[in-house]
C-alpha positions as semicolon CSV with decimal commas, in nm:
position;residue;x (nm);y (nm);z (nm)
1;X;-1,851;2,053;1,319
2;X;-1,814;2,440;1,448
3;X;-1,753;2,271;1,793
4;X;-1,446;2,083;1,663
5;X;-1,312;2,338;1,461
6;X;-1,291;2,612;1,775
7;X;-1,121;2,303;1,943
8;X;-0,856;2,265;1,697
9;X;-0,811;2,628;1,715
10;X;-0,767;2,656;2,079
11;X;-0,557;2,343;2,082
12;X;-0,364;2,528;1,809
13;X;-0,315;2,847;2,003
14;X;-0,209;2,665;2,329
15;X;0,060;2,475;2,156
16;X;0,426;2,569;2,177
17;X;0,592;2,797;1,872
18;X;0,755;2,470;1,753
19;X;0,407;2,312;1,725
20;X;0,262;2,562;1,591
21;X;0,552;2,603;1,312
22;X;0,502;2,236;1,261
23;X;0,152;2,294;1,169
24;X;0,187;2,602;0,938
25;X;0,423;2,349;0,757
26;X;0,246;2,084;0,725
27;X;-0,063;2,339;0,583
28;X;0,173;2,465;0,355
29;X;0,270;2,103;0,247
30;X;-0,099;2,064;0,171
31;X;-0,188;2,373;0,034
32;X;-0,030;2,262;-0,322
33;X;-0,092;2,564;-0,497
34;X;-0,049;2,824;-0,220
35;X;-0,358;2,990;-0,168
36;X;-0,412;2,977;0,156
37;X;-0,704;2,760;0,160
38;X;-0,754;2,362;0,100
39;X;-0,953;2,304;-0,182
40;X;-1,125;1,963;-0,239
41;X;-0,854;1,754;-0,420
42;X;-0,632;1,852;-0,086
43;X;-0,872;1,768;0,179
44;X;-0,924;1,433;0,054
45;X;-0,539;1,416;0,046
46;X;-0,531;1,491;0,408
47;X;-0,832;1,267;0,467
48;X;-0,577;0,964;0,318
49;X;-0,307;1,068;0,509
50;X;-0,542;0,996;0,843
51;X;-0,733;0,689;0,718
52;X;-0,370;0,572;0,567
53;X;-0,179;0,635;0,908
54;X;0,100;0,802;0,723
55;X;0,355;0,860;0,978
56;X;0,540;1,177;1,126
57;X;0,895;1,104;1,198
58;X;0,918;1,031;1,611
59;X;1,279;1,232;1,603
60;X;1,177;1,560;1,437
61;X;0,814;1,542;1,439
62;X;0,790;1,612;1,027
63;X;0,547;1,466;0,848
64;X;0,666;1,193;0,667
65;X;0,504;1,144;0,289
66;X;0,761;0,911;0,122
67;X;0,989;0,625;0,234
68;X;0,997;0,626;0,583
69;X;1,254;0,373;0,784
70;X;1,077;0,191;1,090
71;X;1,197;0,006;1,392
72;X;1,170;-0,378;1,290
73;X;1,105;-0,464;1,684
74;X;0,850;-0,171;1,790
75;X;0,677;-0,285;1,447
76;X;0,559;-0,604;1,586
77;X;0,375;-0,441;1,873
78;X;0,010;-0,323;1,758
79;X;0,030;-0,006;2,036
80;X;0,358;0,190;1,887
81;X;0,583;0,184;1,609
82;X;0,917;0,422;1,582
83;X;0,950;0,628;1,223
84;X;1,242;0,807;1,123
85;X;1,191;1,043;0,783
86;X;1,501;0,998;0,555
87;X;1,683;1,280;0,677
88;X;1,686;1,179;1,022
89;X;1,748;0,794;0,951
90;X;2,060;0,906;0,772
91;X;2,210;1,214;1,014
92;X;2,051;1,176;1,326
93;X;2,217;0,984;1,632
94;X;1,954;0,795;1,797
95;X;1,926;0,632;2,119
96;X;1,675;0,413;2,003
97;X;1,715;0,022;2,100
98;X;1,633;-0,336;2,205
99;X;1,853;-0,473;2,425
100;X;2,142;-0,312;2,243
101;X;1,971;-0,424;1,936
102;X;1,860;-0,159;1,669
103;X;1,753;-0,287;1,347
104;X;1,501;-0,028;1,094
105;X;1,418;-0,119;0,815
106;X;1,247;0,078;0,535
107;X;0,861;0,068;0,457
108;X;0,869;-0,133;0,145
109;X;1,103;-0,377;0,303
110;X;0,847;-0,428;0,600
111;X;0,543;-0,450;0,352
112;X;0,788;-0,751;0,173
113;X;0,846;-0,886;0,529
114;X;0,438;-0,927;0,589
115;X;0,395;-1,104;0,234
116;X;0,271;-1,416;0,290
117;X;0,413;-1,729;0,149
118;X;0,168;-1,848;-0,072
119;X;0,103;-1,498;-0,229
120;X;0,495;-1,488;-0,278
121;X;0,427;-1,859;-0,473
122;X;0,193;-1,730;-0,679
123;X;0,345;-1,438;-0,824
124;X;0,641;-1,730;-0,929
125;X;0,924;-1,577;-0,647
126;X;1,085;-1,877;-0,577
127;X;1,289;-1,736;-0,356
128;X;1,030;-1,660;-0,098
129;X;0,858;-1,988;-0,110
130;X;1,117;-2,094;0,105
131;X;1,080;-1,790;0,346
132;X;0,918;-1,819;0,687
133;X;0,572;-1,708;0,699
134;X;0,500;-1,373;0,866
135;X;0,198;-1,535;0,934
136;X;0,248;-1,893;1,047
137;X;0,298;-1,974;1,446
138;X;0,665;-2,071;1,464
139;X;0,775;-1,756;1,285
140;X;0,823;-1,417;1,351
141;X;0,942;-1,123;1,174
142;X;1,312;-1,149;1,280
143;X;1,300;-1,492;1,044
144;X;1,135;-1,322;0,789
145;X;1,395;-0,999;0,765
146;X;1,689;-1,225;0,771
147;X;1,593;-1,460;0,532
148;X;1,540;-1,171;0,274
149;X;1,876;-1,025;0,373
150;X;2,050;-1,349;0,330
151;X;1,893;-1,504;0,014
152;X;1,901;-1,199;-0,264
């Protein structure tokens, strides 16, 4: 464990001042009652942040531990997604696209988009008992998004 922590801190030191900075913050967003050091309620905080993937927004590298807004196409592909934090969802001009096609949508609107159908039945949604499968063969997640945008 010594080994890995004189990694870390060489890692840390070789990093650029913005990395750095980002780090101190993110401490400082764990270190709830500003002491300086992590006791155990906030290391098993950070230890669900990793086994949780929360994500750090991919335009200003903040870690992101609310509502974060993904990119509905890089979502599909098991290797990458694309996260944008709130702030820069809202303010920040992206050049971020498909094919001229840009479409995010927020994490509890994915998580609705994976439901499956007969889930959906049994918790007496009638709406979605009618929705494409994120699961089935001949759908995909396009299907999925638009039907819940189309049938409130």
């Amino acid at each position: 464990m010594e080994e890995l922590r004189e990694i870390a801190k060489a890692h840390y030191r070789a990093s650029s001042p913005q990395v750095q900075a980002l780090a101190r913050e993110f401490f400082k967003l764990l270190d709830t009652n500003g002491n300086g050091k992590l006791d155990f309620v906030q290391v098993i905080t950070l230890y669900y942040i990793i086994k949780s993937e929360r994500p750090f927004c991919d335009s200003c590298n903040k870690f992101i531990p609310g509502t974060f807004f993904s990119c509905a196409e890089c979502f599909k592909s098991p290797e990458r997604s694309y996260n944008l934090c709130l702030y820069c969802y809202w303010y920040t001009k992206r050049d971020h696209h498909h094919n001229g096609r840009v479409q995010f949508l927020d994490n509890y609107t994915l998580l609705e988009t994976k439901r499956d159908s007969s889930f959906a039945r049994h918790h007496d949604k009638p709406w979605t008992s009618q929705a494409p499968s994120i699961n089935s063969a001949s759908s995909n997640m396009d299907d999925r998004v638009a039907y819940i945008f189309n049938h409130p």
